[in-house]
N, CA, C and O atoms as a GROMACS GRO file, in nm:
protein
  412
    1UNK      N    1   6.652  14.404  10.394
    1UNK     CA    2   6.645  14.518  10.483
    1UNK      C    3   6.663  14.470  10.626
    1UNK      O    4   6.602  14.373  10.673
    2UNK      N    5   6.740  14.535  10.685
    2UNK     CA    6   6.789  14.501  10.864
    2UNK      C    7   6.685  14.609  10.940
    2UNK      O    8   6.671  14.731  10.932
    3UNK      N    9   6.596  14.471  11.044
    3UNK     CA   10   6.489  14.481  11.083
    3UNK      C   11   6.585  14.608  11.229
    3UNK      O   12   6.696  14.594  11.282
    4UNK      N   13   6.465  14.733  11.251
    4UNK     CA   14   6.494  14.808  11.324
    4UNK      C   15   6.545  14.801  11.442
    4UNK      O   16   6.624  14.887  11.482
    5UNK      N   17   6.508  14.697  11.517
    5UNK     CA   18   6.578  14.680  11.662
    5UNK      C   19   6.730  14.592  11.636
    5UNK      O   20   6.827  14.599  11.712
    6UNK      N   21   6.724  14.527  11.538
    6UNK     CA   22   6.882  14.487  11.488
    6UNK      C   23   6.995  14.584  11.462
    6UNK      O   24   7.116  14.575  11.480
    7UNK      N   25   6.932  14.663  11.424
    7UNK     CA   26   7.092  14.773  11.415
    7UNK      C   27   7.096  14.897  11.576
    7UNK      O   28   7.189  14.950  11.636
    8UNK      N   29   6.952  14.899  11.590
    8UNK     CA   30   6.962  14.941  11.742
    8UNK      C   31   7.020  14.885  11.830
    8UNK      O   32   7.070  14.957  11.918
    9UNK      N   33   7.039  14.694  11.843
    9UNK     CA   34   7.102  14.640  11.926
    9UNK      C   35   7.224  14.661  11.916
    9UNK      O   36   7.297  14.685  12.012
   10UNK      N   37   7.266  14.654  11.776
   10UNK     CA   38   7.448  14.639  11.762
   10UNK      C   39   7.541  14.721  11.752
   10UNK      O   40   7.664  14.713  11.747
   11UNK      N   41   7.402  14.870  11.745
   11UNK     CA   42   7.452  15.027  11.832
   11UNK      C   43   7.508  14.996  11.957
   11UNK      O   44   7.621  15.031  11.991
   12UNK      N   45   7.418  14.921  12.036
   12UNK     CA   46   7.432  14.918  12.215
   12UNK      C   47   7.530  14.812  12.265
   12UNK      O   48   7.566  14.793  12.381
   13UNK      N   49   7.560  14.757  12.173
   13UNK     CA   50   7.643  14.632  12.161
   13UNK      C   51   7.752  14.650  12.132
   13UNK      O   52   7.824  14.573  12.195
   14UNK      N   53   7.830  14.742  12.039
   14UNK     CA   54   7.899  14.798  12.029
   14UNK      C   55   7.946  14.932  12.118
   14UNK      O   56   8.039  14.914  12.198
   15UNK      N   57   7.908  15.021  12.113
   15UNK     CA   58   7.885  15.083  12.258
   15UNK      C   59   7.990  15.077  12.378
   15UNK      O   60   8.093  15.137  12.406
   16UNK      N   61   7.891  14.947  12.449
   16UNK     CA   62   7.871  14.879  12.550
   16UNK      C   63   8.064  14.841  12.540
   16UNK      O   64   8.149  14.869  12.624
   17UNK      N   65   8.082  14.776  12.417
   17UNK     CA   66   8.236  14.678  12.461
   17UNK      C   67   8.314  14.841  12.439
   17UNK      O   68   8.371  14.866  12.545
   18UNK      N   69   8.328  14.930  12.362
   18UNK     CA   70   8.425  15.028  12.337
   18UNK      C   71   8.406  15.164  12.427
   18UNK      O   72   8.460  15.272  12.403
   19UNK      N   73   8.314  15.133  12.542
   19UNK     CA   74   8.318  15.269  12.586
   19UNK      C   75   8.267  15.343  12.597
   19UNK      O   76   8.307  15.419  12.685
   20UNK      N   77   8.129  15.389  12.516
   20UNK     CA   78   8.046  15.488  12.481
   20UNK      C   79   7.891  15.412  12.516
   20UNK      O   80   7.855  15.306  12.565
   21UNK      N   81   7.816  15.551  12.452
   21UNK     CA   82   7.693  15.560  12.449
   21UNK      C   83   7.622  15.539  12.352
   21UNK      O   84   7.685  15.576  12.252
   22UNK      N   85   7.498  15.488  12.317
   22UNK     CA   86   7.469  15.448  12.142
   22UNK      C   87   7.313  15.644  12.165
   22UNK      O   88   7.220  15.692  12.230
   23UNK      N   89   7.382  15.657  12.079
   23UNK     CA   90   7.280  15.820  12.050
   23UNK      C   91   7.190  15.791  11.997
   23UNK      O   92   7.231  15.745  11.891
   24UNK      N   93   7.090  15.786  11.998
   24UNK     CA   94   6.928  15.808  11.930
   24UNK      C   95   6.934  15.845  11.793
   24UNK      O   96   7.027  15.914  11.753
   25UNK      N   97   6.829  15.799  11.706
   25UNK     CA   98   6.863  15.881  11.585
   25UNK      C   99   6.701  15.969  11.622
   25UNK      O  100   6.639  15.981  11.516
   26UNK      N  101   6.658  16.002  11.688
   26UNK     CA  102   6.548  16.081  11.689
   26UNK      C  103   6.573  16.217  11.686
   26UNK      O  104   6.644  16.251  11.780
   27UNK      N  105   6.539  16.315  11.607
   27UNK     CA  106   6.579  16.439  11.599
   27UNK      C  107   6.727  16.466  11.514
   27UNK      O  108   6.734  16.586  11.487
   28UNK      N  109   6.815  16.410  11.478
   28UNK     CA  110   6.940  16.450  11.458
   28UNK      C  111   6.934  16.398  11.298
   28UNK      O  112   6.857  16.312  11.256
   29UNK      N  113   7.017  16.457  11.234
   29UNK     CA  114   7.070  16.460  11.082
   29UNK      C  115   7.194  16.375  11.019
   29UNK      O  116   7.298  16.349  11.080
   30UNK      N  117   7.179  16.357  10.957
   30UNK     CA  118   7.347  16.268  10.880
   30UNK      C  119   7.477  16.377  10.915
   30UNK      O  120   7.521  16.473  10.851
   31UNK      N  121   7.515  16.323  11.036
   31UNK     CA  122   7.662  16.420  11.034
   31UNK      C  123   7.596  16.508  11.196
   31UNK      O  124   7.670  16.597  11.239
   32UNK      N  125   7.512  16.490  11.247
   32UNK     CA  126   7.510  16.600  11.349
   32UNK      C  127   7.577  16.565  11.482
   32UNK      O  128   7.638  16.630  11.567
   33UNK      N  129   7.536  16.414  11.465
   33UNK     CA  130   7.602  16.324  11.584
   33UNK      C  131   7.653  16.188  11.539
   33UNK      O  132   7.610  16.154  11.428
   34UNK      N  133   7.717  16.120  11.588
   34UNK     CA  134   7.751  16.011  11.631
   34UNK      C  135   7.693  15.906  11.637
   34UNK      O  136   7.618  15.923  11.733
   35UNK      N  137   7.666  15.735  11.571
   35UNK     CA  138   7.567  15.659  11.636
   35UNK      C  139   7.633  15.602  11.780
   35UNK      O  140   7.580  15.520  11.854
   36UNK      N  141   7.742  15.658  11.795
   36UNK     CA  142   7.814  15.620  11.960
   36UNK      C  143   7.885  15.740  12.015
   36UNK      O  144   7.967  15.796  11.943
   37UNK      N  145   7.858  15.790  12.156
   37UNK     CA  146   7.934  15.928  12.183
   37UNK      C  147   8.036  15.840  12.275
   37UNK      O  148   8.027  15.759  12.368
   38UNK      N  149   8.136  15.899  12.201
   38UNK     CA  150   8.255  15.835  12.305
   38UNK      C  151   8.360  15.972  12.344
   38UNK      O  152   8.366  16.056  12.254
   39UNK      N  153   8.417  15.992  12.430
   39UNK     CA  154   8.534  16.087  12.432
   39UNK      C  155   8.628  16.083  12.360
   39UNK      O  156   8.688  16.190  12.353
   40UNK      N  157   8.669  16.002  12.301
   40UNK     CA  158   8.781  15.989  12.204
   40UNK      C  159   8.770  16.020  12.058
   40UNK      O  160   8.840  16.090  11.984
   41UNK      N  161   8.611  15.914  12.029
   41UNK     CA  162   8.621  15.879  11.907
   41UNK      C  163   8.524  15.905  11.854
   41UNK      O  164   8.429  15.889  11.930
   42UNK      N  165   8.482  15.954  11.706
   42UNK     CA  166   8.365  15.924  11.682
   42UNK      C  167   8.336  15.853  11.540
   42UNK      O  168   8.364  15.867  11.421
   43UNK      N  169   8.245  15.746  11.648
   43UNK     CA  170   8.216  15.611  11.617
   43UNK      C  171   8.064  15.618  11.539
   43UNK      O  172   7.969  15.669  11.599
   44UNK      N  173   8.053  15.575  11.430
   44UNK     CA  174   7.936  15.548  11.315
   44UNK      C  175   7.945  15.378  11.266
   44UNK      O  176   8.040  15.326  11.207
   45UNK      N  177   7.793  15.300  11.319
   45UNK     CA  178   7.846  15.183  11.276
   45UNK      C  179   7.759  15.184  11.166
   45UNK      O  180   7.678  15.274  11.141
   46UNK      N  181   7.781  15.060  11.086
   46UNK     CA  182   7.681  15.013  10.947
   46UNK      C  183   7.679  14.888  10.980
   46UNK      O  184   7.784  14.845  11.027
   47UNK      N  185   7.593  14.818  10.970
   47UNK     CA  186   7.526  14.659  10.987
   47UNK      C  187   7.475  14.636  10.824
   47UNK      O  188   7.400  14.711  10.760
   48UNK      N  189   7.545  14.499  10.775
   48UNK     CA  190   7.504  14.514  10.638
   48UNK      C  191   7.468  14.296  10.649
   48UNK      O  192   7.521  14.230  10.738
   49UNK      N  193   7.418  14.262  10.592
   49UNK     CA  194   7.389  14.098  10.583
   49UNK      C  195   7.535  14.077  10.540
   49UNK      O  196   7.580  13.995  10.620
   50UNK      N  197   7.646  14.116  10.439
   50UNK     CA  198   7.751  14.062  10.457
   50UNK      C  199   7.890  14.126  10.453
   50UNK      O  200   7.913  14.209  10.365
   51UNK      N  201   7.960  14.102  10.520
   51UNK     CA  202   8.064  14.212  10.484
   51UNK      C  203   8.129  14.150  10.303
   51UNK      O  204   8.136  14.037  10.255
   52UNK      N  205   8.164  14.282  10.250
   52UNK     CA  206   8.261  14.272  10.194
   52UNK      C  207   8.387  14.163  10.121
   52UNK      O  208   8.505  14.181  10.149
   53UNK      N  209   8.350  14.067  10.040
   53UNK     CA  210   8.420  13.955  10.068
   53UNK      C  211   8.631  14.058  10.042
   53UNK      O  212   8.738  14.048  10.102
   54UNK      N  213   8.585  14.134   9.931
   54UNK     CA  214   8.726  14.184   9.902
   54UNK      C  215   8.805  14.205  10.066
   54UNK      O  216   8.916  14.158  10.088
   55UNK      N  217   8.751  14.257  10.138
   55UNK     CA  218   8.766  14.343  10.289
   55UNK      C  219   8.808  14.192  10.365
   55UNK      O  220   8.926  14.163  10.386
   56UNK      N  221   8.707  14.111  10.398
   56UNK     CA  222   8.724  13.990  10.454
   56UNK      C  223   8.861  13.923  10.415
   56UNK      O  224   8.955  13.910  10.493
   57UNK      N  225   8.859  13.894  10.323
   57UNK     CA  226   9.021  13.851  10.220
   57UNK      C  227   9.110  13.886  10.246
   57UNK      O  228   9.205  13.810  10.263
   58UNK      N  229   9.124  14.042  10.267
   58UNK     CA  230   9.232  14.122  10.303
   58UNK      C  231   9.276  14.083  10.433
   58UNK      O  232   9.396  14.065  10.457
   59UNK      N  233   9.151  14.065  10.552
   59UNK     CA  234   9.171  14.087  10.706
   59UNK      C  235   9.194  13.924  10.731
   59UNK      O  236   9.235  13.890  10.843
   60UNK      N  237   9.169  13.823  10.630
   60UNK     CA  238   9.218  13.682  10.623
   60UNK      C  239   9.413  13.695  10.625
   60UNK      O  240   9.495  13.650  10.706
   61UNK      N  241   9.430  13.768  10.512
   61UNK     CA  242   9.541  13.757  10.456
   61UNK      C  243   9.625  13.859  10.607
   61UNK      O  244   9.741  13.830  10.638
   62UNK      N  245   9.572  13.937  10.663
   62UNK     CA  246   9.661  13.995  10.702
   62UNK      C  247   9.656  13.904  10.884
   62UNK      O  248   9.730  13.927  10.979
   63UNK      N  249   9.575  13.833  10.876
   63UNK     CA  250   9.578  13.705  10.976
   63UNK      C  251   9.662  13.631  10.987
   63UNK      O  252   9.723  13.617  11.092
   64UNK      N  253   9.684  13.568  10.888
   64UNK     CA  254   9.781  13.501  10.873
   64UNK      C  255   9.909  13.477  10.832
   64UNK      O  256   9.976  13.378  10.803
   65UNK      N  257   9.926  13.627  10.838
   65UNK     CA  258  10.096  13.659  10.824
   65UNK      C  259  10.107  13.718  10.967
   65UNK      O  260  10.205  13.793  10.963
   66UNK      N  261  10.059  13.720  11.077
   66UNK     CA  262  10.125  13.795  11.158
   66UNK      C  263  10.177  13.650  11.264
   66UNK      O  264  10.148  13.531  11.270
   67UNK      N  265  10.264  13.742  11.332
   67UNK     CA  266  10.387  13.666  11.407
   67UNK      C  267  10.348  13.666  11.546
   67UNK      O  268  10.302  13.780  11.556
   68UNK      N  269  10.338  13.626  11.633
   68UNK     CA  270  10.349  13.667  11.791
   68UNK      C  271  10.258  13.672  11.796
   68UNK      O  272  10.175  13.597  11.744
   69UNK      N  273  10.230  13.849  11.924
   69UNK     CA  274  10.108  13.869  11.945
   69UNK      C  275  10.087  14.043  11.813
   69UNK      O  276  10.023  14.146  11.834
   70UNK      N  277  10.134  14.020  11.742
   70UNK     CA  278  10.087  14.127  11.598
   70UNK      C  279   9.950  14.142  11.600
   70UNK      O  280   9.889  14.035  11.609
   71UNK      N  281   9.869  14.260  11.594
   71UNK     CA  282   9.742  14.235  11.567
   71UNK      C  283   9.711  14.311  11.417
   71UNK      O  284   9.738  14.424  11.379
   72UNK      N  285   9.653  14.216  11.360
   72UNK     CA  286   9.617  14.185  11.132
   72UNK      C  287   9.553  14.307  11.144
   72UNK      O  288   9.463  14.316  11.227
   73UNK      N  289   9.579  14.393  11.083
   73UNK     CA  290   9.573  14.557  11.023
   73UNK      C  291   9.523  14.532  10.876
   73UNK      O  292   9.583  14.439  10.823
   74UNK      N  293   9.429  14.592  10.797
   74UNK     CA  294   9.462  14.601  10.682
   74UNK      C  295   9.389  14.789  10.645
   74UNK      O  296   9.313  14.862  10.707
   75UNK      N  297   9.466  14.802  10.511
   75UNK     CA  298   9.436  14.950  10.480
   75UNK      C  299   9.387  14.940  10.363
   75UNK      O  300   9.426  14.864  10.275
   76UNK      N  301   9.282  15.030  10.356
   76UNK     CA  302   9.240  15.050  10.216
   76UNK      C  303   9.255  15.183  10.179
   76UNK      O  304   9.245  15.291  10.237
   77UNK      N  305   9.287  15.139  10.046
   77UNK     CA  306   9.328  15.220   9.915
   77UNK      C  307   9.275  15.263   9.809
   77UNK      O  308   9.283  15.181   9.717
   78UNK      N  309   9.206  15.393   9.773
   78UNK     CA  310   9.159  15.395   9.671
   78UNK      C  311   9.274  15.436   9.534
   78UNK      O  312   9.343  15.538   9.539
   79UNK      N  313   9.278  15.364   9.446
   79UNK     CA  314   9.413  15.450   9.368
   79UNK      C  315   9.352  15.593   9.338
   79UNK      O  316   9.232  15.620   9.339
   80UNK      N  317   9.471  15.695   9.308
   80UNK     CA  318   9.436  15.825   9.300
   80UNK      C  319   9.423  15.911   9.403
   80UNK      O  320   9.453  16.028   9.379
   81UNK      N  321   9.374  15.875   9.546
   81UNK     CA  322   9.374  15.928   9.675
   81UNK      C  323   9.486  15.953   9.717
   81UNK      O  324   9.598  15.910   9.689
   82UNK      N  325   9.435  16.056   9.813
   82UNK     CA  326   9.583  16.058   9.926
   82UNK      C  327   9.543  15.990  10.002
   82UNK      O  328   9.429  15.963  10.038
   83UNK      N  329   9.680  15.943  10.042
   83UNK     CA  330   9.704  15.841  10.199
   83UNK      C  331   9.655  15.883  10.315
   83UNK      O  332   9.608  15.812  10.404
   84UNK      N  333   9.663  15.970  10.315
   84UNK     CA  334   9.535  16.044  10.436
   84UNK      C  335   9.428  16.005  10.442
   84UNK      O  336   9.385  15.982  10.555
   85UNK      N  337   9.362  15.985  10.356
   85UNK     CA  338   9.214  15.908  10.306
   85UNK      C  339   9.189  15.820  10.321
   85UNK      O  340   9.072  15.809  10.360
   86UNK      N  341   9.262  15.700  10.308
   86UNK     CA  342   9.305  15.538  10.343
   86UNK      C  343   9.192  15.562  10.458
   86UNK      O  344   9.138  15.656  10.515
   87UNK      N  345   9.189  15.379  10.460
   87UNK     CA  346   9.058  15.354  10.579
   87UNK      C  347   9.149  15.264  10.637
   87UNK      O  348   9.221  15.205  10.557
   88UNK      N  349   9.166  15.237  10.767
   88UNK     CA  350   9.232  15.114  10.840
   88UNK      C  351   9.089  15.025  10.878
   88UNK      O  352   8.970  15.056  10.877
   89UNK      N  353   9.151  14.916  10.908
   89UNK     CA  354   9.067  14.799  10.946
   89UNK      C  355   9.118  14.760  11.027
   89UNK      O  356   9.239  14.744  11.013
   90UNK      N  357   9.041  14.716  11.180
   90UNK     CA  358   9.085  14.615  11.257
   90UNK      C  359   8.972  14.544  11.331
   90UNK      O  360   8.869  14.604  11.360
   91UNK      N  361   8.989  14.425  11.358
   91UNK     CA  362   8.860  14.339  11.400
   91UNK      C  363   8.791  14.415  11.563
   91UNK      O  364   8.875  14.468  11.636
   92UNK      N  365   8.718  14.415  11.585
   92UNK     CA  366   8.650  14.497  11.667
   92UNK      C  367   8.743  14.415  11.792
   92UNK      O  368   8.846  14.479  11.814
   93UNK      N  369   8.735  14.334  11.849
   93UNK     CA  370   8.779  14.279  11.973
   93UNK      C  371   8.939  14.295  11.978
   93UNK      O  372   9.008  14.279  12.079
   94UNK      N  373   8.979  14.326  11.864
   94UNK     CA  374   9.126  14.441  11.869
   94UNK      C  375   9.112  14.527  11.889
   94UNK      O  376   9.179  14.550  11.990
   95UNK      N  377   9.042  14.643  11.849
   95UNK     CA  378   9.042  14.773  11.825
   95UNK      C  379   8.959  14.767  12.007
   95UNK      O  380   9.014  14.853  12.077
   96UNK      N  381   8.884  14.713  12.061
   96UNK     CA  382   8.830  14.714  12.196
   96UNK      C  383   8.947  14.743  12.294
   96UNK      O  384   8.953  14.835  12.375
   97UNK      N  385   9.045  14.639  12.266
   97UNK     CA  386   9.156  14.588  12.346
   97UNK      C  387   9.243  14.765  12.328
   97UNK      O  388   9.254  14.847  12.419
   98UNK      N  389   9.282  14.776  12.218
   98UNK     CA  390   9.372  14.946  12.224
   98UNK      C  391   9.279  14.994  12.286
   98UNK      O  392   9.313  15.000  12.404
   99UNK      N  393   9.141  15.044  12.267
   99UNK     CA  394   9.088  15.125  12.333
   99UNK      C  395   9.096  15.128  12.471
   99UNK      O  396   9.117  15.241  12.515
  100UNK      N  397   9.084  15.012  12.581
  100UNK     CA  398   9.093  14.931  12.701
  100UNK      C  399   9.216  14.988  12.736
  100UNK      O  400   9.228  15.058  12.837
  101UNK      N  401   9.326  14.960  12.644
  101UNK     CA  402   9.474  14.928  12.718
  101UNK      C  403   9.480  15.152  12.688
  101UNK      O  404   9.528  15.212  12.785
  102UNK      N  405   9.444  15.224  12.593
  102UNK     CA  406   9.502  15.373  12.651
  102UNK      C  407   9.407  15.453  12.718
  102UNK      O  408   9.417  15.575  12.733
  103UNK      N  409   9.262  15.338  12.780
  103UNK     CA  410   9.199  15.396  12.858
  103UNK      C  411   9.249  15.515  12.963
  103UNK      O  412   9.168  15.567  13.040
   0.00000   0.00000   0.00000
């Protein structure tokens, strides 16, 4: 179990690099708000002891095929879904940087 001020920090921590505000969970419901209010986006983080090794693998693999300055994308797929559904992945200090650069 992730001790309470640990996922509070990496609310504010996160936040802090993309832009936004980390929202309280005091008073509010699954879905009412945001754990980050940003103008653009809305941002829900999860803090877990490990990511994903399948996920990790993917964002390995898509590391090390890129060329230049490419930044490693990967998508997930559930079979049977629509592509609409797909989840993208990108390492946070990427996804910072787009956010930064269509500030």
């Amino acid at each position: 179990m992730t001790a309470r001020g640990s996922w509070k920090r990496n609310e504010r921590e996160i936040a802090e690099r993309l832009g936004g505000v980390r929202v309280p969970v005091t008073g509010r419901s699954r879905g009412d708000a945001p754990d980050i209010a940003h103008d653009r986006y809305g941002i829900e983080c999860k803090m877990w002891s490990a990511l994903p090794k399948r996920v990790t693998d993917a964002m390995d693999q898509a590391k090390a095929s890129c060329r230049g300055e490419q930044i490693p994308l990967v998508v997930l797929h559930a079979k049977g879904a629509r592509h609409d559904e797909d989840l993208v992945v990108l390492r946070l200090a990427d996804f910072a940087a787009l956010v930064e650069d269509a500030g």
